[in-house]
N, C-alpha and C positions, 0 to 999 in steps of 0.2 A: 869482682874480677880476681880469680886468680893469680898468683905468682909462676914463675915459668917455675916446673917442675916441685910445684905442691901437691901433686897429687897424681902420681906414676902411673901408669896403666899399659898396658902391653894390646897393643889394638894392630887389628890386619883390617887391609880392606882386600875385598875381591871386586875384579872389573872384569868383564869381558876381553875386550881388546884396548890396551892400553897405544893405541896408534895416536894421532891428532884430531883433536877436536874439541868442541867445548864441553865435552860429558867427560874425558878423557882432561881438559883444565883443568876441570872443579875436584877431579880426583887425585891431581898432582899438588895440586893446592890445597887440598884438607891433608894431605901428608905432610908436606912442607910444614905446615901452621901446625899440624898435632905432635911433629916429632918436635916444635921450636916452644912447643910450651910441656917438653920434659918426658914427653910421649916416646915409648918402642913402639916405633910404627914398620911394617910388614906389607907390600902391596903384592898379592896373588893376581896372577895373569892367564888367558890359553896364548894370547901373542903378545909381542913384546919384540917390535922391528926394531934395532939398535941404531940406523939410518931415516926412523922414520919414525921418530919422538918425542918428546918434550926433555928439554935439557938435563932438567934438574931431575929424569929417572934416571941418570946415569951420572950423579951427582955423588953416589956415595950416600947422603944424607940418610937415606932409606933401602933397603933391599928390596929387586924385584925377583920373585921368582915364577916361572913358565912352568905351567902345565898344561899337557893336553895340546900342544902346539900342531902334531899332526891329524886331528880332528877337522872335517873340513866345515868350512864355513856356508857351503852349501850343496846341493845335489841336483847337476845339472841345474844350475842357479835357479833353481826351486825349495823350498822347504828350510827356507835360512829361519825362521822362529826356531822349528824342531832343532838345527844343528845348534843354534844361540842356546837354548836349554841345555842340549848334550854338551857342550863342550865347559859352561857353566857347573852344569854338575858333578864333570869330571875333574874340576877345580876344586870345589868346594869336597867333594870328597878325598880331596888327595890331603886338603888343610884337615881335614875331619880326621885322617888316621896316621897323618903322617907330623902332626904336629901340632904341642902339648896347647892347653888348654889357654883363651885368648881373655883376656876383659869384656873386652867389644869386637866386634866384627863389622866393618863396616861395607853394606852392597849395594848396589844399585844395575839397572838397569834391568837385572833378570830376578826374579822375585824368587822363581821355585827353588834358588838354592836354598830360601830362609827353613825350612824346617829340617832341612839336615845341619844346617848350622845349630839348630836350635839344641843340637843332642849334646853337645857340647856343655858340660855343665857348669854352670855358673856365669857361663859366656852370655852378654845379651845382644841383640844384632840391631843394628839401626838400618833402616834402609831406601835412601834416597831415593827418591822417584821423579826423574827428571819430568815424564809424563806419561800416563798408560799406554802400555804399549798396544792395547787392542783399539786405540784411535790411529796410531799409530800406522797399523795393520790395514790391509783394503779385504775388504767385505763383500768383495763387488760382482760375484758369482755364488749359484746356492753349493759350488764345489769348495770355495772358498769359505762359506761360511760353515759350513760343517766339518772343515779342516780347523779352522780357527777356533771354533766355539768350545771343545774344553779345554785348549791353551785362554783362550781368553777369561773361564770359568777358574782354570789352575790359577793364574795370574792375582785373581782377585782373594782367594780366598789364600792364598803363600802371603801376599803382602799384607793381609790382617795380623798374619801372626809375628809379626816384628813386634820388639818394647817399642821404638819409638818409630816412627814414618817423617820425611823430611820431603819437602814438596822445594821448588827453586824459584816457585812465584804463588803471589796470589791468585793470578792467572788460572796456575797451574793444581792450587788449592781448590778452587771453585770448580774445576773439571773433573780433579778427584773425586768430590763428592758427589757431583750430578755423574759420574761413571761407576763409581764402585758403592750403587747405592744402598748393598747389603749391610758394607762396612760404615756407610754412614748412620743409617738406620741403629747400627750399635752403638755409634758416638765415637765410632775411629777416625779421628780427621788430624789428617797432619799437620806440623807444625812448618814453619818457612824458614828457609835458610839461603837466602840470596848468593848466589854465586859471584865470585871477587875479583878483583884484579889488582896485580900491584904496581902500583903507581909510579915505585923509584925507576923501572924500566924505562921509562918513557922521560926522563928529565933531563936527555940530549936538545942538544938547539934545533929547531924544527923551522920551518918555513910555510910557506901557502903557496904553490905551484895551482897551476890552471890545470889540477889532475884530481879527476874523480875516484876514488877507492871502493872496491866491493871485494870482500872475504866475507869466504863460504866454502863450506864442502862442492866440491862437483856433484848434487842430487838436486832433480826436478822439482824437490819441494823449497829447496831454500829461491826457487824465484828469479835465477839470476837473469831471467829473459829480460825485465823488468826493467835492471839499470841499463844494458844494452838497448833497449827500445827507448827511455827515455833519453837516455845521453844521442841517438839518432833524432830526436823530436828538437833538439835543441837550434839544429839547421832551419827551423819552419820562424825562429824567433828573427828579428833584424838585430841589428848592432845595438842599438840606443836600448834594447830588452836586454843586452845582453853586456852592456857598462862600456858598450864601442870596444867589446873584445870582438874578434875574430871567432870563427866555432873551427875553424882549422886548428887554431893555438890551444884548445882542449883537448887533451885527453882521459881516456879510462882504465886502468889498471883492473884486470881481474883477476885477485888469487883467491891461490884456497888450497884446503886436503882434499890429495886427488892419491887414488891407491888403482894401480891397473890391475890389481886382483877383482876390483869389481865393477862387472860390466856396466853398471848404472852411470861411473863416475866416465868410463870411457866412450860412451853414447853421448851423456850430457854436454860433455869438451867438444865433441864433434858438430851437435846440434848450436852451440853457442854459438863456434867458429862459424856455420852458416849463416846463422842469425845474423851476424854482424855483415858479413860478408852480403847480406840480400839487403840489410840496412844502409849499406854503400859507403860502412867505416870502420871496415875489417884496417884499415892503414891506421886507425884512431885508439884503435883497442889492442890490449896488449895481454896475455894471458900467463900468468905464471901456476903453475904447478907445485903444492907441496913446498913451499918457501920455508926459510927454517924460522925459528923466533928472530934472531938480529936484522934479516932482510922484511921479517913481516914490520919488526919495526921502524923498521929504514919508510918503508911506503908509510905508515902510518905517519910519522914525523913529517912528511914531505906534500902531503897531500892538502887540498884544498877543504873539504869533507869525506866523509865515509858516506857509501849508499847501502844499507841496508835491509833486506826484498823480502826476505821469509813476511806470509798473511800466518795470521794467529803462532808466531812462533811462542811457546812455552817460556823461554826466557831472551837464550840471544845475549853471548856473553861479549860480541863483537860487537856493538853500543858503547859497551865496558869501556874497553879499550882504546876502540876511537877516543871516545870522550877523556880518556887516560893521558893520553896523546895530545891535549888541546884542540881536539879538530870537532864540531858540530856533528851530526848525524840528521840524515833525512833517512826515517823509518816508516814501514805503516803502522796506522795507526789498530793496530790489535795485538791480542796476548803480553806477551813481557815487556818490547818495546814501549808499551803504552806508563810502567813501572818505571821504567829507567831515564830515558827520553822526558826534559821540561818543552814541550812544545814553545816555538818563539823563545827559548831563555837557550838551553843547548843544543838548539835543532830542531829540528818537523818532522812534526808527525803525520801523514799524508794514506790518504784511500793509494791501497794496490795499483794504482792506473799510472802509466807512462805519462799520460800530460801533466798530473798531479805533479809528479816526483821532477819532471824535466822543468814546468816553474818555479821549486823551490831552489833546483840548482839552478837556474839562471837569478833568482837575488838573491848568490853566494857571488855569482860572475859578476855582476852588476855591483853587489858591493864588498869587493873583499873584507874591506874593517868589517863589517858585520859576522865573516869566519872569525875574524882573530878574537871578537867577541865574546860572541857563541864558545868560540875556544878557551877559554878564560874560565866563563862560569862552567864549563864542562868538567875542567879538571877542577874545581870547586866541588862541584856537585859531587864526582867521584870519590876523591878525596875522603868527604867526610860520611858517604855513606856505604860505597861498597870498595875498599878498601880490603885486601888480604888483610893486614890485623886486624879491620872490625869483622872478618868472617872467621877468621881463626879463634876469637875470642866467642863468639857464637858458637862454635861448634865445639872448643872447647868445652864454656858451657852445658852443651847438651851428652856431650858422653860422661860426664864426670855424672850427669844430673841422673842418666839412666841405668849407672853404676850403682846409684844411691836407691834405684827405681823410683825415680821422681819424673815426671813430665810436665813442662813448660807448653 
């Protein structure tokens, strides 16, 4: 283990859109952690909403700088890959002539900027893969896939040429290489780097409230239909199912990052509110928008459990946190949650299905000590393994190591 600042390094990362979210976490947190062990650290941006961010980019700690901010994010909300490239690129090129020569560079999410970084001499680029974007992508027309196919072709063969690849699960390791199986065929496989959370946030006094939590973006892939349908299935239980609580005395919090720039998230909000509403406990459910960190953690401290929806999510750094929190998690059971999540020790791991998910919160109802439990070993479990300093210390690690050109 290193000393904080044995070994100095002048490192930028580039992101897309540095708004909320958990790919937008993980990149506030490897700055935080790379400038606290002695690091110049640099975050290159195209947006960067000052009302609509993680705290600590406006901390001071680090400099953010915007390029490319009037590049649009899509065309006729069509062709958002191609604008994510362009506005990428016009990033990475502004760092490429506009400013002297880096250690490391660190990217993620859009690959093609790596070989213009790559001109950069001496510089080497590391670059995170939360998870391919061409699964990502829908396939689901042969217009669509001939639009897609040399983005998808680009994508594969830009991300080979990083020194090092960082994957955010084993999950997401295993996908890699059944997806880019050019790059595995040559023996490129990433290495893992678990996304963190920091624990001291969360060590306010907290409670257990008869209130269910779900955080998530407003998109139809994270599932939220899920916890709305099961927190309604909860009415079909009787009392004695349900610890001789009432299902009146329950409620559901739903937040998340909601951005009205994109029509997905404003659809989604609209569809929920029905949802509940034809469920018959639009009065039960309560929707916030775009919360900031101190109110995200206020619900988190307050609540009974976290519900968790996303099928095959990649990682799912809202596990993290809950469990950060002392509060249990009912997840399904695939992709990351499957890593993080101890089934029966910090929570349940459950099939995608409303009845599934609606009986594991009712013996949370039925036995609250079993939350406070659950709660207990949860912040245990976190604690000692995904922890911002044991990811900073990892990831520390890996740039000093690919400075050295070594790979772990």
């Amino acid at each position: 283990m290193e000393k904080k600042g044995s070994s100095r390094l002048n490192i930028a990362i580039i992101h897309p859109d540095l708004g909320i979210g958990g790919a937008e976490r993980l990149i506030v947190d490897a700055a935080v952690e790379l400038a606290s062990h002695g690091h110049k650290v640099h975050i290159f941006t195209a947006h960067h909403d000052k009302k609509r961010c993680f705290e600590e980019t406006l901390s001071g700690t680090f400099p953010v700088t915007v390029y490319g901010a009037f590049l649009p994010r899509h065309i006729f909300y069509r062709l958002h890959a191609v604008c994510a490239y362009l506005r990428c690129i016009f990033v990475a090129l502004c760092v490429l002539l506009m400013w002297s020569s880096f250690d490391v560079i660190v990217a993620d999410q859009v690959s093609v900027v790596i070989p213009l970084l790559k001109l950069k001499k001496k510089t080497k680029v590391v670059f995170y893969c939360h998870f391919p974007d061409l699964l990502l992508a829908q396939h689901t027309t042969v217009l669509r896939r001939i639009y897609r196919k040399p983005i998808d072709f680009v994508e594969e063969t830009t991300t080979g040429m990083a020194d090092l690849i960082l994957v955010n699960s084993k999950f997401t390791a295993s996908t890699f290489a059944n997806t880019f199986k050019r790059l595995d065929a040559r023996g490129i496989r990433p290495a893992v780097l678990y996304p963190a959370v920091n624990v001291d946030q969360f060590d306010k006094p907290h409670a257990f409230k008869l209130n269910f939590l779900s955080i998530n973006r407003f998109e139809r892939k994270k599932n939220i239909d899920l916890a709305i349908s099961a927190f309604a299935m909860l009415r079909s239980l009787d009392e004695d199912a349900l610890g001789g609580q009432n299902f009146s005395d329950a409620s559901l919090t739903i937040a998340g990052g909601y951005d009205k720039r994109l029509r997905e998230n404003v659809e989604y909000l609209e569809e929920l509110e029905n949802l509940a509403d034809r469920e018959g406990v639009s009065d039960q459910v309560k929707f916030i928008t775009s919360c900031s960190t101190t109110e995200r953690n206020e619900l988190l401290s307050q609540c009974l459990c976290v519900l968790y929806t996303p099928k095959d999510e990649h990682f799912g750094i809202v596990p993290l946190e809950a469990m950060a929190a002392h509060k249990p998690v009912i997840g399904c059971n695939s992709g990351g949650p499957v890593e993080t999540i101890k089934d029966g020790v910090t929570g349940f791991l459950c099939n995608p299905m409303p009845r599934e998910f609606s009986l594991a919160m009712a013996r949370l109802i039925c036995d609250p000590q079993m939350a406070v439990s659950m709660g207990g070993e949860a912040r245990k479990h976190v604690s000692e393994s995904f922890s911002t300093r044991i990811f900073g210390q990892r990831l520390n690690r890996y740039v000093i190591d690919v400075t050295e050109k070594k790979r772990e």
